[in-house]
N, C-alpha and C positions, 0 to 999 in steps of 0.2 A: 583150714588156713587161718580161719578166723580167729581160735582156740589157739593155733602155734603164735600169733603175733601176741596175744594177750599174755600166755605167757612168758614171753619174749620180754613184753613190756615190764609183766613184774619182777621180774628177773632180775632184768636191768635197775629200777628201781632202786629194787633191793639190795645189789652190789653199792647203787650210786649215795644213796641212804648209810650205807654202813661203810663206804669211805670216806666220807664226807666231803662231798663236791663242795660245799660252801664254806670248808674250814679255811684260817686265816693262815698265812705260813709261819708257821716256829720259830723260823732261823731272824726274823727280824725282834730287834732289842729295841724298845725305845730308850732315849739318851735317859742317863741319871742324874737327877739334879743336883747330884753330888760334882758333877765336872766341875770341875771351873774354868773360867777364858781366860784367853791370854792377858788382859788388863788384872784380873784379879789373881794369876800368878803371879806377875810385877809385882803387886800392891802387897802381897804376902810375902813375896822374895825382900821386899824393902825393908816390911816390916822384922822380920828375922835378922838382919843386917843390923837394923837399929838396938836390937835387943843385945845381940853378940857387941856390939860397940859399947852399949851401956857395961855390958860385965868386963868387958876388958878396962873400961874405966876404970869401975871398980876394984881390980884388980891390978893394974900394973899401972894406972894414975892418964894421966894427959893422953889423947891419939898424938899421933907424927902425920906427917903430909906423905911420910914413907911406909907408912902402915897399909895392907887391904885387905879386903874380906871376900870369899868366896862362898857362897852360899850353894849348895847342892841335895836335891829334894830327893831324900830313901825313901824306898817301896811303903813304908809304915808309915809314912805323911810327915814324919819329922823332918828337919834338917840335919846338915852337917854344914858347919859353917868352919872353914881355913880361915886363921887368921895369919898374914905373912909381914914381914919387913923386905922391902926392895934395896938389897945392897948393892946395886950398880950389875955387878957381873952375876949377881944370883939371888937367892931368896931367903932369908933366913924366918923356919916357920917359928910363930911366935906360942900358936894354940890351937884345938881344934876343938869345936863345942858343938853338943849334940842339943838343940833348940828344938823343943814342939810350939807352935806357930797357935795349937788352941790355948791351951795353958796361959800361954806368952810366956816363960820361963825359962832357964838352960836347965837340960836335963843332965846334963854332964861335961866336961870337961879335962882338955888336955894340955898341960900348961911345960 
């Protein structure tokens, strides 16, 4: 009996050893410090806004108090920034510009 427990024991062991009772679980990800919070997608949404403003300066002269900008963040980290005019009953787009936010520059543009 003594013999069967012993090998009982190492048995077990050995199962317990070679699946690793004390591994850590896989499925957890620690966060990447690549996120960023909601204040500093504000602070990046603003900043694109301001950029896309400066180039339409540059380009078509003075803002209107009927001008606005929509900024919408694509999978590749760029923007896309809408630029519209508010004609009362609808919208007339003005531009649409592709802004990367490291750079700070328009990548392209649709006038």
């Amino acid at each position: 009996m003594k013999r069967f427990k012993i090998k009982m024991l190492i048995i077990l062991s050995a199962v317990v050893i070679l699946s690793g009772c004390g591994k850590v679980d896989s499925t957890y990800k620690p966060k990447e410090s690549s996120e960023l919070t909601k204040e500093q997608k504000v602070v990046e949404e603003r900043m694109v806004i301001q950029i896309a403003k400066n180039y339409v300066k540059k380009t078509y002269g003075e803002l209107t108090d009927n001008q606005h900008f929509d900024a919408k963040k694509e999978k590749d980290g760029t923007y896309t920034v809408q630029v519209y005019r508010d004609l009362g009953n609808y919208n007339e787009g003005i531009a649409w510009l592709n802004v990367n936010p490291k750079t700070k520059k328009v990548i392209d543009g649709v006038h």
